[in-house]
Biopython code that builds the backbone (N, CA, C, O; Angstrom):
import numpy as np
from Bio.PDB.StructureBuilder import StructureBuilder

atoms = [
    (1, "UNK", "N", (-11.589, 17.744, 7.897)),
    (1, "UNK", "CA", (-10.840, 16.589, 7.449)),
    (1, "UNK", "C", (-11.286, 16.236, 6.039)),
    (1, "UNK", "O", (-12.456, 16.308, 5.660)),
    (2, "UNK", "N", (-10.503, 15.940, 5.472)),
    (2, "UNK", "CA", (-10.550, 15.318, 3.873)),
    (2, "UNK", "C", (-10.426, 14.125, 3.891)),
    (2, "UNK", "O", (-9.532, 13.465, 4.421)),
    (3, "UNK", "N", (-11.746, 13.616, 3.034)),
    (3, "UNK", "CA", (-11.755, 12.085, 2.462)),
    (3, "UNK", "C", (-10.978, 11.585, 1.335)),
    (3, "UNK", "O", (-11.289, 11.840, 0.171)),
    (4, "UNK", "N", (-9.981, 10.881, 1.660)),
    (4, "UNK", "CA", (-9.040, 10.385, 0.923)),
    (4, "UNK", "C", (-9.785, 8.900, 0.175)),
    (4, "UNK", "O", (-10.167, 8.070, 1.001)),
    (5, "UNK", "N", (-10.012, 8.524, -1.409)),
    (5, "UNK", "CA", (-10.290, 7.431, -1.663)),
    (5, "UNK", "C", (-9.310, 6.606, -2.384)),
    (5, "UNK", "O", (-8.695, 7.136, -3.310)),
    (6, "UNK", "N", (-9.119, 5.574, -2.130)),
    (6, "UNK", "CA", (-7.580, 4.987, -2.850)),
    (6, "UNK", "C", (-7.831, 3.186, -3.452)),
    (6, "UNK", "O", (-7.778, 2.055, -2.968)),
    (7, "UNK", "N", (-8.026, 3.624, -4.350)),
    (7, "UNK", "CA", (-8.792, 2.693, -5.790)),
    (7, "UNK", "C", (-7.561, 1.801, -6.248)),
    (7, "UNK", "O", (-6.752, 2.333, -7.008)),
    (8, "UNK", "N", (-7.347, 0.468, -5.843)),
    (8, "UNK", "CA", (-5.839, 0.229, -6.405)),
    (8, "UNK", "C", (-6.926, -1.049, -7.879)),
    (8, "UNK", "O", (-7.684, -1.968, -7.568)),
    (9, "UNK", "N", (-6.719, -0.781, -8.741)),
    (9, "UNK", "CA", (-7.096, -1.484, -9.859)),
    (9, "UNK", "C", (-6.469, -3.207, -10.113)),
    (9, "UNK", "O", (-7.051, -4.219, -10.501)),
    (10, "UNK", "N", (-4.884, -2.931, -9.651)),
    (10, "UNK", "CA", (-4.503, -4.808, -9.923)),
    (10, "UNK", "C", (-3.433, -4.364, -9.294)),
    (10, "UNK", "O", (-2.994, -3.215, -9.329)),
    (11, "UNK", "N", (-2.908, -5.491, -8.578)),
    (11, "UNK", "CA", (-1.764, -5.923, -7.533)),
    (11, "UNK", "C", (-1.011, -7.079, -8.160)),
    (11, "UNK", "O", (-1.528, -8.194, -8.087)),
    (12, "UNK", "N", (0.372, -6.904, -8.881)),
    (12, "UNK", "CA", (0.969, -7.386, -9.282)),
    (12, "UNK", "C", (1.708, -8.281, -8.154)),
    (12, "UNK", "O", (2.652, -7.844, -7.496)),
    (13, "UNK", "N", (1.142, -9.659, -7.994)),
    (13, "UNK", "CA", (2.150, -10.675, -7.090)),
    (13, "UNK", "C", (2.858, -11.491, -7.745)),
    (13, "UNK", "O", (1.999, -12.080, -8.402)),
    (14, "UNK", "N", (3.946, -11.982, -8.052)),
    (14, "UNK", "CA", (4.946, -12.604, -8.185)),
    (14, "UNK", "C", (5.486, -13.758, -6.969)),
    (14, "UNK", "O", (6.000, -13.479, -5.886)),
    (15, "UNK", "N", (5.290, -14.663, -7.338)),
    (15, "UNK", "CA", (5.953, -15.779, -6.158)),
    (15, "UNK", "C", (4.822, -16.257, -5.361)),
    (15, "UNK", "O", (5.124, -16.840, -4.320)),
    (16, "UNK", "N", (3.176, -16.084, -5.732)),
    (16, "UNK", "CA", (2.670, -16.124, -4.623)),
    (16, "UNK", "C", (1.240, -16.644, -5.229)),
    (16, "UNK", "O", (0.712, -16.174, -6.238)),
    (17, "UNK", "N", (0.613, -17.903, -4.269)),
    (17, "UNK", "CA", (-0.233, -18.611, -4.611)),
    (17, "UNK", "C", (-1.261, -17.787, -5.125)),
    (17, "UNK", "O", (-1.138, -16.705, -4.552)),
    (18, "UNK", "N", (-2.324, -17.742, -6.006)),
    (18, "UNK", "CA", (-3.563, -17.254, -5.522)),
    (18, "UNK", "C", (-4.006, -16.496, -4.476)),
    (18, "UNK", "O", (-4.023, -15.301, -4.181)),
    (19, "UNK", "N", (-4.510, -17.970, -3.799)),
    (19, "UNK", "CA", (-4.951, -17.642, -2.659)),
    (19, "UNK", "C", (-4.383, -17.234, -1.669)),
    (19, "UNK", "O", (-4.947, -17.422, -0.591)),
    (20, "UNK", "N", (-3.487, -16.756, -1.686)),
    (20, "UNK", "CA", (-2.627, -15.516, -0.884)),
    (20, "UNK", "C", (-3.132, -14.194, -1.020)),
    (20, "UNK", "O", (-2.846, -13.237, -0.300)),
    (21, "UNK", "N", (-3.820, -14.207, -1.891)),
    (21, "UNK", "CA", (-4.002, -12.289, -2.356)),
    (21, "UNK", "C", (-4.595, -11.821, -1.276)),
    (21, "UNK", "O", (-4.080, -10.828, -0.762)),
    (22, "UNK", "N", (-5.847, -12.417, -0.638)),
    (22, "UNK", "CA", (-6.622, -11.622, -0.073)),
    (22, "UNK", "C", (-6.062, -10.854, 1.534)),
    (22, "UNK", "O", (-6.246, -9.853, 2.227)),
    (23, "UNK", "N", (-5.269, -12.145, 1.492)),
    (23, "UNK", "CA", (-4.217, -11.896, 3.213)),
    (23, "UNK", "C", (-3.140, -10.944, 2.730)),
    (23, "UNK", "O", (-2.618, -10.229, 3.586)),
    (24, "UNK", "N", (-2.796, -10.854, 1.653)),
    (24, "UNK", "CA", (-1.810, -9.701, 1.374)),
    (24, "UNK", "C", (-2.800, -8.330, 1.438)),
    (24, "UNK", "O", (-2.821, -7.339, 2.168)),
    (25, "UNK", "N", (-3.459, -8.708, 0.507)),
    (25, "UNK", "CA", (-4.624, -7.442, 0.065)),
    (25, "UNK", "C", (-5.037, -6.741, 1.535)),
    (25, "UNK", "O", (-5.436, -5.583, 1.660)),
    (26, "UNK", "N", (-4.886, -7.521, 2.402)),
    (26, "UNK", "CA", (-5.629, -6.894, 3.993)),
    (26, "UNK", "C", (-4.415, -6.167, 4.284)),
    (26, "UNK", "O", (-4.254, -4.972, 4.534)),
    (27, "UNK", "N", (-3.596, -7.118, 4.203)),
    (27, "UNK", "CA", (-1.938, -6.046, 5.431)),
    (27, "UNK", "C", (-1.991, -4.459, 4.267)),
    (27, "UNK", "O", (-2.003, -3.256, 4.528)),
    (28, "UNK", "N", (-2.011, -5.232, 2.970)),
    (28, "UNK", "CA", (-1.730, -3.592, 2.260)),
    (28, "UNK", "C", (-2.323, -2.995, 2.604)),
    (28, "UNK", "O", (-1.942, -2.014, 3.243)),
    (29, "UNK", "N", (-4.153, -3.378, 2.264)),
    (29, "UNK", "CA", (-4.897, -1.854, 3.417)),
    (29, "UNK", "C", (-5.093, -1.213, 4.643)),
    (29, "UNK", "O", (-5.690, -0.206, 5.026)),
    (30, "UNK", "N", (-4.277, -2.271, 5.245)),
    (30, "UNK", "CA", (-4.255, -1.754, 6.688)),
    (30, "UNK", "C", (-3.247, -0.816, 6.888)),
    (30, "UNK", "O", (-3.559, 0.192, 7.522)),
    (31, "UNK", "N", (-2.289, -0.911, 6.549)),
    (31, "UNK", "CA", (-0.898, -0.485, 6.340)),
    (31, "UNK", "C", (-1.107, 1.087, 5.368)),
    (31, "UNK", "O", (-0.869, 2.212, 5.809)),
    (32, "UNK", "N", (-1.500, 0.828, 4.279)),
    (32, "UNK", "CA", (-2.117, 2.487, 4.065)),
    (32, "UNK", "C", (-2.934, 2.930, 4.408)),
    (32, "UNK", "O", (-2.912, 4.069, 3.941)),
    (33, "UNK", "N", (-3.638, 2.824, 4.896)),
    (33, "UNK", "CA", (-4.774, 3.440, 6.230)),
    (33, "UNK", "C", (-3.959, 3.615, 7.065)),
    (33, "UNK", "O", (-4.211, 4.749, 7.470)),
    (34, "UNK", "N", (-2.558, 2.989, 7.983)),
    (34, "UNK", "CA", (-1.759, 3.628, 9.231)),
    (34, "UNK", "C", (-1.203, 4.655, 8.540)),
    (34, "UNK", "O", (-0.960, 5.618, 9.267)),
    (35, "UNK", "N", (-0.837, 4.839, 7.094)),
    (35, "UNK", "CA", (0.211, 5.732, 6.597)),
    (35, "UNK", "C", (-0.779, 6.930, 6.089)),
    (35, "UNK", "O", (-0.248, 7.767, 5.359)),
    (36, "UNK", "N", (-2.052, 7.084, 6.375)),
    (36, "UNK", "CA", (-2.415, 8.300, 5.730)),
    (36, "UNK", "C", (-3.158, 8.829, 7.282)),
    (36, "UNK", "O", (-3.561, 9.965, 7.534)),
    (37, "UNK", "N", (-3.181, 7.738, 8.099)),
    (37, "UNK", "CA", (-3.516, 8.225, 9.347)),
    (37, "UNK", "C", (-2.675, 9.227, 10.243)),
    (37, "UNK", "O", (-2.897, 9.647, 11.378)),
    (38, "UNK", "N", (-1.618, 9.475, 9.342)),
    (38, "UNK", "CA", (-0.211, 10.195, 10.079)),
    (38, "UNK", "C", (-0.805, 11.447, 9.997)),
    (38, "UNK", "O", (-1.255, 11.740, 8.889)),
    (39, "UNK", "N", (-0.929, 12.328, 10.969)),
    (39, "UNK", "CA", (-1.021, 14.322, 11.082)),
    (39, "UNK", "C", (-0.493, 14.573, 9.822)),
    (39, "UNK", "O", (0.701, 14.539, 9.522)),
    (40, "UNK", "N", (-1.339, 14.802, 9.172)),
    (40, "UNK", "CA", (-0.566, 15.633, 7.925)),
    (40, "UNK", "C", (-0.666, 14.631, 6.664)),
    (40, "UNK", "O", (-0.939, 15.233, 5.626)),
    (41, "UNK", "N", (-0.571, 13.797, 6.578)),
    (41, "UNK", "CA", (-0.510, 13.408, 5.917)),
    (41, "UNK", "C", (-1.242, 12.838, 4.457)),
    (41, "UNK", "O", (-0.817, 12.441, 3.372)),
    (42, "UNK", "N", (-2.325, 12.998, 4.961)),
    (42, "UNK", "CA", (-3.420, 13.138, 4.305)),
    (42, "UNK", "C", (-3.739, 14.234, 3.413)),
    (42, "UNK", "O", (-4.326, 14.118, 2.338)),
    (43, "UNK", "N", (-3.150, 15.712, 4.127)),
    (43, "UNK", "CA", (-3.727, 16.746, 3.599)),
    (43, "UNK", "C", (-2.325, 16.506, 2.806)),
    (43, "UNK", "O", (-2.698, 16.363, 1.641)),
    (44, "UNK", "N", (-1.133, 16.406, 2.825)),
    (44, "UNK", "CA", (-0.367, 16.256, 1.587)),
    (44, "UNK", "C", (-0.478, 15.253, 0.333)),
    (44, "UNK", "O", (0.048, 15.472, -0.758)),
    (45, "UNK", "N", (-1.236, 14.133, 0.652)),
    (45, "UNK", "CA", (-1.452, 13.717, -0.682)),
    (45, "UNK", "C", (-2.570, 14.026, -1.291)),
    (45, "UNK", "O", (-2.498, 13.722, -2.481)),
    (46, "UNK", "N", (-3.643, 14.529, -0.978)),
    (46, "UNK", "CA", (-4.841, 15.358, -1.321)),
    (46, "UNK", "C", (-4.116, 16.471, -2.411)),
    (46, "UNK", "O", (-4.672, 16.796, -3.460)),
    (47, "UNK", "N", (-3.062, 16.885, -2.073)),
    (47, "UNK", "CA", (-2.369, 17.797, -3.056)),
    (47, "UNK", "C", (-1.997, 17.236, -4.384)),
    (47, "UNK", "O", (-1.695, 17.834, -5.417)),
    (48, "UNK", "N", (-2.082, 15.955, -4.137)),
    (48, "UNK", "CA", (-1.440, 15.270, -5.327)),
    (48, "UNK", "C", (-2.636, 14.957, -6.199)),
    (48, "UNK", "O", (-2.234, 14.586, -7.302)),
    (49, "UNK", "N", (-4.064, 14.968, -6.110)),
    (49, "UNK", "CA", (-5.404, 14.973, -6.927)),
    (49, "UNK", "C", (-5.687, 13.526, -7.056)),
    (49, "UNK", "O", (-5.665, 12.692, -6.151)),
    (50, "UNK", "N", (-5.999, 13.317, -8.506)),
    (50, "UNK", "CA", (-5.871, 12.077, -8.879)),
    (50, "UNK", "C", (-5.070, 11.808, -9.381)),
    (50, "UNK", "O", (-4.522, 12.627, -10.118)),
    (51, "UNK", "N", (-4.476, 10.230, -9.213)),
    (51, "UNK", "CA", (-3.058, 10.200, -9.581)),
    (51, "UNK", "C", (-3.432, 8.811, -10.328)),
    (51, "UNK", "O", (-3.538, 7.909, -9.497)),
    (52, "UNK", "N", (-3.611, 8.474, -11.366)),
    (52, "UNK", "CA", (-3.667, 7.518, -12.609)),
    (52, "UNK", "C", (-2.984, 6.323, -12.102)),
    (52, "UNK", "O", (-3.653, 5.310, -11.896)),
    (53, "UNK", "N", (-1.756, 6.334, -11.886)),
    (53, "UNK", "CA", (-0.611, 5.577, -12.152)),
    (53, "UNK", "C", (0.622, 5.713, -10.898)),
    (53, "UNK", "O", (1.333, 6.653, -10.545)),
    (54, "UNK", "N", (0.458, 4.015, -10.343)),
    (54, "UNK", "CA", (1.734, 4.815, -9.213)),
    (54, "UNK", "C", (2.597, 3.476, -8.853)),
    (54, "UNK", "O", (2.374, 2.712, -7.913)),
    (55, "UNK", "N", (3.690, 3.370, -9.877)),
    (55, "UNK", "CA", (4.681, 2.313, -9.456)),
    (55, "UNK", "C", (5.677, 2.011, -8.243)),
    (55, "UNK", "O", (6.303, 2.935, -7.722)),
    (56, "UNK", "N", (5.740, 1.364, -8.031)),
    (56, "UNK", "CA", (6.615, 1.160, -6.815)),
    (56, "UNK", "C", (7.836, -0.009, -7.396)),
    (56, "UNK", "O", (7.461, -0.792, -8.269)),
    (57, "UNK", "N", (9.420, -0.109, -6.843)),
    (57, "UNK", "CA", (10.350, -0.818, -7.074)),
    (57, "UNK", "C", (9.650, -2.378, -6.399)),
    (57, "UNK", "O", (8.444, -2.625, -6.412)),
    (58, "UNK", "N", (10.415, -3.041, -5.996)),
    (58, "UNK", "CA", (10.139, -4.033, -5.821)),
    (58, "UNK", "C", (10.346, -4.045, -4.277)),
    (58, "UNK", "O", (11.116, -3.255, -3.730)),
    (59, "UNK", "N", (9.709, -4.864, -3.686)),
    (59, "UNK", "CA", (9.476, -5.188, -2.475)),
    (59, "UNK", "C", (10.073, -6.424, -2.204)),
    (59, "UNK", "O", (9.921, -7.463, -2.846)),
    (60, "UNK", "N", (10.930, -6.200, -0.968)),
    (60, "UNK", "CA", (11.407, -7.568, -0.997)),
    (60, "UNK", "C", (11.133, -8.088, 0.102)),
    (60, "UNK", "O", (11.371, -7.152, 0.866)),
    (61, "UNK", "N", (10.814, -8.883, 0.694)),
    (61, "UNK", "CA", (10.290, -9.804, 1.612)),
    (61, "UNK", "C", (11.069, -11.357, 1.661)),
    (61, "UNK", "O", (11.197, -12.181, 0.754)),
    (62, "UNK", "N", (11.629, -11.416, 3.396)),
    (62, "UNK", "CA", (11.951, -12.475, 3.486)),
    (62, "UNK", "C", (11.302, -14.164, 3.330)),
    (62, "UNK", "O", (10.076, -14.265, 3.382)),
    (63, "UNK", "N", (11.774, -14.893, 3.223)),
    (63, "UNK", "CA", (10.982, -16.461, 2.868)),
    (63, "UNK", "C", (10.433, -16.751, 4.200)),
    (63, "UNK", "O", (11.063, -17.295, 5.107)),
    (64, "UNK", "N", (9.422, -16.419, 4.245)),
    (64, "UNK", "CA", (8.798, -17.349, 5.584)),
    (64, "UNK", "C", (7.904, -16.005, 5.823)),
    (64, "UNK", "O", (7.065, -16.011, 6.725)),
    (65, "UNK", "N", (8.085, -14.901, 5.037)),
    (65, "UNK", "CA", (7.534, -14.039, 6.238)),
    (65, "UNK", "C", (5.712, -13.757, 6.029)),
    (65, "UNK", "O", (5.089, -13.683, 4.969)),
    (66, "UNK", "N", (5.330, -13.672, 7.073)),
    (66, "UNK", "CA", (3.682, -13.699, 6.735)),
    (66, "UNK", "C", (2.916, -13.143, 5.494)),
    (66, "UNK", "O", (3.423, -12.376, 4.675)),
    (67, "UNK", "N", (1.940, -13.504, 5.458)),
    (67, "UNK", "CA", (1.300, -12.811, 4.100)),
    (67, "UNK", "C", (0.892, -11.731, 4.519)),
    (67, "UNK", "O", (0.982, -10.817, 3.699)),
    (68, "UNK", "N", (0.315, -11.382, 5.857)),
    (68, "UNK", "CA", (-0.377, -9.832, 5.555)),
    (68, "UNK", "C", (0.908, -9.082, 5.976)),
    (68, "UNK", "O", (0.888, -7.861, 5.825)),
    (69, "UNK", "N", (2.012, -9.646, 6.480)),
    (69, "UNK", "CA", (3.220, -8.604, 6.605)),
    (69, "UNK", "C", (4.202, -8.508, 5.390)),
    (69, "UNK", "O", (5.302, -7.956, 5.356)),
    (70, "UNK", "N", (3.558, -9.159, 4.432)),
    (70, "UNK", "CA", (3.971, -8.729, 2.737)),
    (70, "UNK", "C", (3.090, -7.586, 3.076)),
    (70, "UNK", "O", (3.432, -6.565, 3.673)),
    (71, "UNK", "N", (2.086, -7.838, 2.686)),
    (71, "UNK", "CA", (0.852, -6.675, 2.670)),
    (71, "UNK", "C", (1.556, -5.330, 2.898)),
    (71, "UNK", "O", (1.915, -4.531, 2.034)),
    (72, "UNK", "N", (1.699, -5.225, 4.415)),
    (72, "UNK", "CA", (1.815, -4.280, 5.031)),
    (72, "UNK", "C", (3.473, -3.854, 5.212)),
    (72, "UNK", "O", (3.897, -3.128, 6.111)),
    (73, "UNK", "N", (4.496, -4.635, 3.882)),
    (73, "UNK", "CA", (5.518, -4.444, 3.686)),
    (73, "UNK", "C", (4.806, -3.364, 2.358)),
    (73, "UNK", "O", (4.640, -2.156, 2.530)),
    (74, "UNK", "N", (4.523, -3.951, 1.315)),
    (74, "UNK", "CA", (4.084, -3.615, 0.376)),
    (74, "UNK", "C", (3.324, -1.721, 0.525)),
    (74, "UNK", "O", (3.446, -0.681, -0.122)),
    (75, "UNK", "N", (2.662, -2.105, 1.596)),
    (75, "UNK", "CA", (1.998, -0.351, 2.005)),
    (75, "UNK", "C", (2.972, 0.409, 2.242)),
    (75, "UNK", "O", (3.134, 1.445, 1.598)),
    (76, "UNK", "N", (3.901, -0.027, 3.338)),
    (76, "UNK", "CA", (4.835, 0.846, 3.949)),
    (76, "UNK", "C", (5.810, 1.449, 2.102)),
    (76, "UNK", "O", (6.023, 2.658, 2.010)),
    (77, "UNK", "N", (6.106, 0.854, 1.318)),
    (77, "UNK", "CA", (6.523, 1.493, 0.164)),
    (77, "UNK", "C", (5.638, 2.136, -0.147)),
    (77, "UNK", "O", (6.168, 3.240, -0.270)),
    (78, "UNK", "N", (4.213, 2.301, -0.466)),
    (78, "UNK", "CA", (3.327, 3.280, -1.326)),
    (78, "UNK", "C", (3.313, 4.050, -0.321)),
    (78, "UNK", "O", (3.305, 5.186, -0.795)),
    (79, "UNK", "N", (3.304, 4.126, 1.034)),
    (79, "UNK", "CA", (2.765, 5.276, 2.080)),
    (79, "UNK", "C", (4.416, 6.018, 1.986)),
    (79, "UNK", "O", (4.373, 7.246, 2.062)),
    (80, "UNK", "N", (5.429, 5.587, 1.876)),
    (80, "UNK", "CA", (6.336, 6.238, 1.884)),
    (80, "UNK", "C", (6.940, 6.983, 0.116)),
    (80, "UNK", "O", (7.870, 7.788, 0.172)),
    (81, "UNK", "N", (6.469, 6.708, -0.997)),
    (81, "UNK", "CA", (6.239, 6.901, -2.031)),
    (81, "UNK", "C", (5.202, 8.220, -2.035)),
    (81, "UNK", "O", (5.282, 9.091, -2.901)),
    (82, "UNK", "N", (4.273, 8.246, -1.013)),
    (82, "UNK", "CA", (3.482, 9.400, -1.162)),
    (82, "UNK", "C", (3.732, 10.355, -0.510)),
    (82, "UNK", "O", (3.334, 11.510, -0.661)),
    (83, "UNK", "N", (4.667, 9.762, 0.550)),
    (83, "UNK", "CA", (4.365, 10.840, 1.740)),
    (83, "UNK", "C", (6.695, 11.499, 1.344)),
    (83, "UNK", "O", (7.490, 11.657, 2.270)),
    (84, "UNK", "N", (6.960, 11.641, 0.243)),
    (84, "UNK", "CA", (8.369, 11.877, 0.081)),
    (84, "UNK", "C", (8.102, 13.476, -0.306)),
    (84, "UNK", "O", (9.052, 14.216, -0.563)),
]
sb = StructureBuilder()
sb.init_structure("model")
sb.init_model(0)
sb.init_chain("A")
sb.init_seg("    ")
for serial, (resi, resn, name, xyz) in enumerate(atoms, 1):
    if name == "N":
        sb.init_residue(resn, " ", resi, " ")
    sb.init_atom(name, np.array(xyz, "f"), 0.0, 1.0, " ", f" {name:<3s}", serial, name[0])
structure = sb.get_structure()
């Protein structure tokens, strides 16, 4: 098995207190940790090395909806961004 390390430098939030980050910041890592936990999946982005730079469109999330299920809205785009 290969150790995957995934370094995110700044998390661009828009619309969202402060102190929201850290409850977002959890669903996101939980959420890419389920998405690299997939068979395979891992060893395909390992192919990809180091990767500098990795934008994603915008995420849209309904009004009301939890902060770590932003989070883990937010993952489900990068885990599916990697895994295309």
């Amino acid at each position: 098995m290969r150790r995957i390390v995934v370094n995110i430098d700044s998390l661009v939030l828009k619309g969202f207190r402060y102190e929201d980050r850290h409850a977002i910041a959890q669903g996101l890592q939980e959420e890419i940790s389920r998405a690299l936990s997939i068979p395979d999946a891992a060893a395909r982005v390992a192919e990809f090395g180091s990767v500098p730079n990795f934008r994603l469109g915008n995420v849209r999330v309904e009004v009301g909806t939890k902060l770590r299920q932003v989070g883990a809205a937010t993952g489900r785009a990068v885990g599916e961004g990697l895994l295309k």
